[in-house]
BALOBA-1460 file (C-alpha; in Angstrom, 3 decimals):
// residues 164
<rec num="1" residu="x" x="120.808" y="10.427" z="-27.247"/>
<rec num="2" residu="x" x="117.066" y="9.206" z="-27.399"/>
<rec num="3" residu="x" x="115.505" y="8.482" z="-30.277"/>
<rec num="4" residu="x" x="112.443" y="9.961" z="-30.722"/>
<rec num="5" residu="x" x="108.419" y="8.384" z="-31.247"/>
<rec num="6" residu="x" x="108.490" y="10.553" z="-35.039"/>
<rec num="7" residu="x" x="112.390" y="8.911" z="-35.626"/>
<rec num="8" residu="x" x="110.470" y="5.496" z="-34.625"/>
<rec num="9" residu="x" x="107.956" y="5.486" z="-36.609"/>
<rec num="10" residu="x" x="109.572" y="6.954" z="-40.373"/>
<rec num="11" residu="x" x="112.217" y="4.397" z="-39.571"/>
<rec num="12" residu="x" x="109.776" y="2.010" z="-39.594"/>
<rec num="13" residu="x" x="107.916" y="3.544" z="-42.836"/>
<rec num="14" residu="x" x="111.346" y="3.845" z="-44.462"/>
<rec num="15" residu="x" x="111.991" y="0.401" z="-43.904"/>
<rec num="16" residu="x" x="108.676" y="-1.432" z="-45.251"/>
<rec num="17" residu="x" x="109.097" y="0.807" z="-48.647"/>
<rec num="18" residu="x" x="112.525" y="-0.225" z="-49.000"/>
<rec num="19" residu="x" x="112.488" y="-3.481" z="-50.734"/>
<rec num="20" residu="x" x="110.965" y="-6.599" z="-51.485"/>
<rec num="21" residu="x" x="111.048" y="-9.061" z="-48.840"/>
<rec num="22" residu="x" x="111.529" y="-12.625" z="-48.809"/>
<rec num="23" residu="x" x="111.303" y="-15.797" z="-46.087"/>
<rec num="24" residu="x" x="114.202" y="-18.566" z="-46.593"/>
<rec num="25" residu="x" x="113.477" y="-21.836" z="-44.661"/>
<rec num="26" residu="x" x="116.797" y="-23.523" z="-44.154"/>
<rec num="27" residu="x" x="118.777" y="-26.271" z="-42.304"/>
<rec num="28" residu="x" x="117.951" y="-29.686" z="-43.021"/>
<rec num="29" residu="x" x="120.536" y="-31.487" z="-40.704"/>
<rec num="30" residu="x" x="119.853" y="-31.888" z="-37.060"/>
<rec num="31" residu="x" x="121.172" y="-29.420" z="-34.391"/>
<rec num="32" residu="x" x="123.557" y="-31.514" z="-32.128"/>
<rec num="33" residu="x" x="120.593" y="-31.006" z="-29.215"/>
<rec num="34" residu="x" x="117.108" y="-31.089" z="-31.370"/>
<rec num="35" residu="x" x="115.688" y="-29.426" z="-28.525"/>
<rec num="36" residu="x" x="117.474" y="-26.919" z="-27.607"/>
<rec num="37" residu="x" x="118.098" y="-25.198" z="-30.959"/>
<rec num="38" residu="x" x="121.694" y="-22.826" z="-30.802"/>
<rec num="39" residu="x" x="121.858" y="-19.577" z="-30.446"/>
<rec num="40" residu="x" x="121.464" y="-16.981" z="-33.716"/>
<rec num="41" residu="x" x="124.681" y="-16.568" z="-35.080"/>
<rec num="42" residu="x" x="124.220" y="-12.331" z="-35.777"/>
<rec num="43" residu="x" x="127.269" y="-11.853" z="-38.354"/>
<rec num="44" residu="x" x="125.461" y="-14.340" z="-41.058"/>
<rec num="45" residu="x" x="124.715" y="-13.710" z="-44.443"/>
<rec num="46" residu="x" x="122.912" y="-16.721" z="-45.321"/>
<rec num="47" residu="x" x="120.924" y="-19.795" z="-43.867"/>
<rec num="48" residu="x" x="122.339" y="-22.789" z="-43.534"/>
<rec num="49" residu="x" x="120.992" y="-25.759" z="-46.017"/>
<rec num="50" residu="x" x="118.956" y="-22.949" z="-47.833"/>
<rec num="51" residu="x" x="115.641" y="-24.743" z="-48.611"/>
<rec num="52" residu="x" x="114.029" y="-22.070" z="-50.763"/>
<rec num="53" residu="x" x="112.648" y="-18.597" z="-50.212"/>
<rec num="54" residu="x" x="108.851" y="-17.054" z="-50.673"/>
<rec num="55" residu="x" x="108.401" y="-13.428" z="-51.114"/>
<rec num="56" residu="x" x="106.458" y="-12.032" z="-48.800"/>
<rec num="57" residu="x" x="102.570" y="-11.878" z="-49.021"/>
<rec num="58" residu="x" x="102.162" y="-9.314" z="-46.166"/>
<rec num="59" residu="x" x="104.667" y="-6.056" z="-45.264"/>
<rec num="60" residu="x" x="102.504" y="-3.393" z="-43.270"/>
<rec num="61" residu="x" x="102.790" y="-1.162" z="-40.605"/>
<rec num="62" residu="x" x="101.451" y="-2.099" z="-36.941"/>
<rec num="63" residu="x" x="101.140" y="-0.873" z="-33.598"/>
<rec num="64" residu="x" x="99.649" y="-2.430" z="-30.404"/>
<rec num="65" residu="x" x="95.931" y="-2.094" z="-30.150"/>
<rec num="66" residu="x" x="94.323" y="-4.399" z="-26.957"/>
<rec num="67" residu="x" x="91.334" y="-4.474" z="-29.827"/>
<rec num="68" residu="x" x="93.645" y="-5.577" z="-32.641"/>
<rec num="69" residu="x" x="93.337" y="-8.490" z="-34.557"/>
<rec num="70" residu="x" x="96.781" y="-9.770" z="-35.088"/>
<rec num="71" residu="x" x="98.662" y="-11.552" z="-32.432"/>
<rec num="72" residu="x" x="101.920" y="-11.706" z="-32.360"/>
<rec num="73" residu="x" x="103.631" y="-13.150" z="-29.137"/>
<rec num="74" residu="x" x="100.817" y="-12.271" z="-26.918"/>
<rec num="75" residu="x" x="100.631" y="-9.125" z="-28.117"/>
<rec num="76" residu="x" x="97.557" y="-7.463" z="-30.490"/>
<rec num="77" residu="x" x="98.404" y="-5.345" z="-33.046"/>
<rec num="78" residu="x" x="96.217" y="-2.870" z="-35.649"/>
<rec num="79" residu="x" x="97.243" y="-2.300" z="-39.203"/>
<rec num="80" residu="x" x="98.434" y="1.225" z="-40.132"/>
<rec num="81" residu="x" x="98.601" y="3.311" z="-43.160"/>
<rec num="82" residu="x" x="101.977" y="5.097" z="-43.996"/>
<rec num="83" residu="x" x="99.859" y="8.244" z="-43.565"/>
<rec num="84" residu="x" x="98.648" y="7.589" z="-40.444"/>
<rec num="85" residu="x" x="101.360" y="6.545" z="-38.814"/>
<rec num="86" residu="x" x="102.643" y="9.350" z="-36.525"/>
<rec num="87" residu="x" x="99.235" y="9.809" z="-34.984"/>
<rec num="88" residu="x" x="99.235" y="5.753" z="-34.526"/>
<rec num="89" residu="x" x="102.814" y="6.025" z="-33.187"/>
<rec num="90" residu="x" x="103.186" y="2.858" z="-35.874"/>
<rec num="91" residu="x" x="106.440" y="1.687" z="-35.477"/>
<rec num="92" residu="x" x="106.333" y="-1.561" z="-36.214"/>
<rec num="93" residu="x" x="106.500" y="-3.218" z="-39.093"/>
<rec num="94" residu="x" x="104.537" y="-6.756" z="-39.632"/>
<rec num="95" residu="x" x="106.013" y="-9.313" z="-42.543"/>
<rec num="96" residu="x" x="104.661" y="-12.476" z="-43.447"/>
<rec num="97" residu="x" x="103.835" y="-15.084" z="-45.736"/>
<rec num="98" residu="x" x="102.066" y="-18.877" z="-46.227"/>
<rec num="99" residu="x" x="104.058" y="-21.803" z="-47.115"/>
<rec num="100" residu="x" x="101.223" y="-23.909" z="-48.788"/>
<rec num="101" residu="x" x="101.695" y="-27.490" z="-49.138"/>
<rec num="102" residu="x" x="101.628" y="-28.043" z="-52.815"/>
<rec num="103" residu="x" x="104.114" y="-24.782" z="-53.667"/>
<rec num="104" residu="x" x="106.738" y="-25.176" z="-51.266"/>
<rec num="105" residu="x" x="109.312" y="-27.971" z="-50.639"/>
<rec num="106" residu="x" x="107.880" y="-30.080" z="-48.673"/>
<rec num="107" residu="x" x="110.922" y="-31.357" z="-46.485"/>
<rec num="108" residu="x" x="112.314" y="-30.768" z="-42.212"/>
<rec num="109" residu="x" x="113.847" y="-27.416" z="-41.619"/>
<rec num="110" residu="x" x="115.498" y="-25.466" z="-38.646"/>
<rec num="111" residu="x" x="115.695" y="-21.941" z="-39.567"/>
<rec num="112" residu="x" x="114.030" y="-18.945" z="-40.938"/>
<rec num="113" residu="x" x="115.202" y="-16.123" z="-42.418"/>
<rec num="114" residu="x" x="114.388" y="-12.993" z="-43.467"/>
<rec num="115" residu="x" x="115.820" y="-11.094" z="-46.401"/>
<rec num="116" residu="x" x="115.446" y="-8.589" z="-48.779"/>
<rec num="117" residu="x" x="116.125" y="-7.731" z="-52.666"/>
<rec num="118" residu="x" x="116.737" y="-11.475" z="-53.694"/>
<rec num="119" residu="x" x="117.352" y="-11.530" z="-57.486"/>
<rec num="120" residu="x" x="116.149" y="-14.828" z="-58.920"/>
<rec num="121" residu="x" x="114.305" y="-16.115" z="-62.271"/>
<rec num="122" residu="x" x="111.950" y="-15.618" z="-63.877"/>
<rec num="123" residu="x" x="112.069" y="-12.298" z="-62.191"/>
<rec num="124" residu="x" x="108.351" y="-12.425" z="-61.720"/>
<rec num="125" residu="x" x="108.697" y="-15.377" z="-58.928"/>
<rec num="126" residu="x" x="107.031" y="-15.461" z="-55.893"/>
<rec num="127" residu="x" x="108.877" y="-18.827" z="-54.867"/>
<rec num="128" residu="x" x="112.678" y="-19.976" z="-55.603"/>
<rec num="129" residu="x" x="114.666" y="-22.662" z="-55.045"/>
<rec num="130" residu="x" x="118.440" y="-22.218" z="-54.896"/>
<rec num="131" residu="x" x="119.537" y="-22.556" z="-58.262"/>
<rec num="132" residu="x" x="117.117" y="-20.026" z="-59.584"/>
<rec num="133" residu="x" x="118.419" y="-17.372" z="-57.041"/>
<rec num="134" residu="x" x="121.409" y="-14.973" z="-58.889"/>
<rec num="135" residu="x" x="121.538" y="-13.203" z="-55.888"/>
<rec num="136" residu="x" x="120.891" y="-13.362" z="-52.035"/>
<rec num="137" residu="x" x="120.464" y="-10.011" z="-51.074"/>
<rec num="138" residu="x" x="120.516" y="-9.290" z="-47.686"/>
<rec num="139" residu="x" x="119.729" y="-11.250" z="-44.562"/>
<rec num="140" residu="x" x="118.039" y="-9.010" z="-42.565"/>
<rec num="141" residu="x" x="116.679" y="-11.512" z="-39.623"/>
<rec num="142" residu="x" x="117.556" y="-15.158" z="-38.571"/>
<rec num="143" residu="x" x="115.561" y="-17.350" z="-36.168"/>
<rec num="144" residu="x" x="116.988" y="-21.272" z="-35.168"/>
<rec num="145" residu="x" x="113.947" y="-23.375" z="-34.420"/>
<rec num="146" residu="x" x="113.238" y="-26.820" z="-32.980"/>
<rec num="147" residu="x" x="112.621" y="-28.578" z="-36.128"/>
<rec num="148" residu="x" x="109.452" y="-28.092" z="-37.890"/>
<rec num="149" residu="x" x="108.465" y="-30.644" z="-40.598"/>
<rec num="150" residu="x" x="106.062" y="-29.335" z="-43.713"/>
<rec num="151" residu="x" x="103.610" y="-32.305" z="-44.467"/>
<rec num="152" residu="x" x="101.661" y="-33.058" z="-47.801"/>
<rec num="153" residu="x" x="98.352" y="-31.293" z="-46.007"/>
<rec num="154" residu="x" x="99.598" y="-28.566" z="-44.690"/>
<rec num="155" residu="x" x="100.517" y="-25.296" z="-44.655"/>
<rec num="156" residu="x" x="103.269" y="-22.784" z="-42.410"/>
<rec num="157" residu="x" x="102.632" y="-19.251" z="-41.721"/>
<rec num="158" residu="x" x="105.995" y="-17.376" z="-41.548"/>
<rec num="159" residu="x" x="105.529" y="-13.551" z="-39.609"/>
<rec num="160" residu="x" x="108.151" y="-11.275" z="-37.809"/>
<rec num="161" residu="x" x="107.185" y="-7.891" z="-36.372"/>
<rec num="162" residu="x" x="110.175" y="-5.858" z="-36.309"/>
<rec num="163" residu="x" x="110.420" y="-3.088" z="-33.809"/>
<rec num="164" residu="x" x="112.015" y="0.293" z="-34.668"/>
């Protein structure tokens, strides 16, 4: 069985409406080869070393536009609204936030992840460390970097465009 464009595309809507999502920065120690970071381990349910997580600043719907002003691995992409979305054949969805320098840990880290419906406090956070997260939710995507060190003057911008 295919899947069809419309299936694509409400996926995709279904999926951005669905929670609140977060970016963890993990994994302070060293891979055995820094520059050759391992592969993504698929089956887990947390990072390793978590750092902290940021709520998201950005979920919207995308779809490739030549003309578009976000680039995402060579590839431009247009904002969509949810009702638009069939006739943009939208189906993918674009999440992303800024690590600034004076809110985040500043520290080394190795992986990203990606999750959604973290319970933490106060419940009003956009930023938590570990011991003010109750619960993880769910870790819906997990990338292992070379590492990437967050200085005093600057700033990381964390995006993922998720096909459906």
């Amino acid at each position: 069985m295919f899947l069809t464009s419309t299936n694509r595309v409400q996926n995709a809507i279904r999926f951005k409406n669905s929670a609140t999502f977060w970016f963890g920065v993990g994994r302070t120690t060293p891979w055995s080869d820094e520059s050759t970071p391992p592969s993504v381990d698929t089956s887990a349910t947390a990072l390793d070393e978590l750092v902290g997580v940021q709520k998201a600043s950005t979920v919207s719907l995308v779809y490739p536009d030549a003309g578009g002003l976000i680039t995402y691995r060579g590839q431009n992409y247009t904002v969509s609204t949810d009702g638009n979305a069939l006739a943009n054949d939208a189906k993918f969805v674009l999440i992303s936030t800024t690590l600034a320098y004076d809110t985040f840990p500043l520290t080394t880290f190795r992986q990203v992840g990606l999750y959604s419906d973290i319970v933490g406090t106060p419940a009003e956070a956009t930023i938590l460390l570990p011991g003010a997260i109750s619960d993880l939710g769910a870790l819906e995507g997990i990338d292992n970097r070379e590492a990437i060190t967050r200085a005093i003057d600057g700033v990381q911008t964390l995006s993922y465009i998720i096909s459906f």
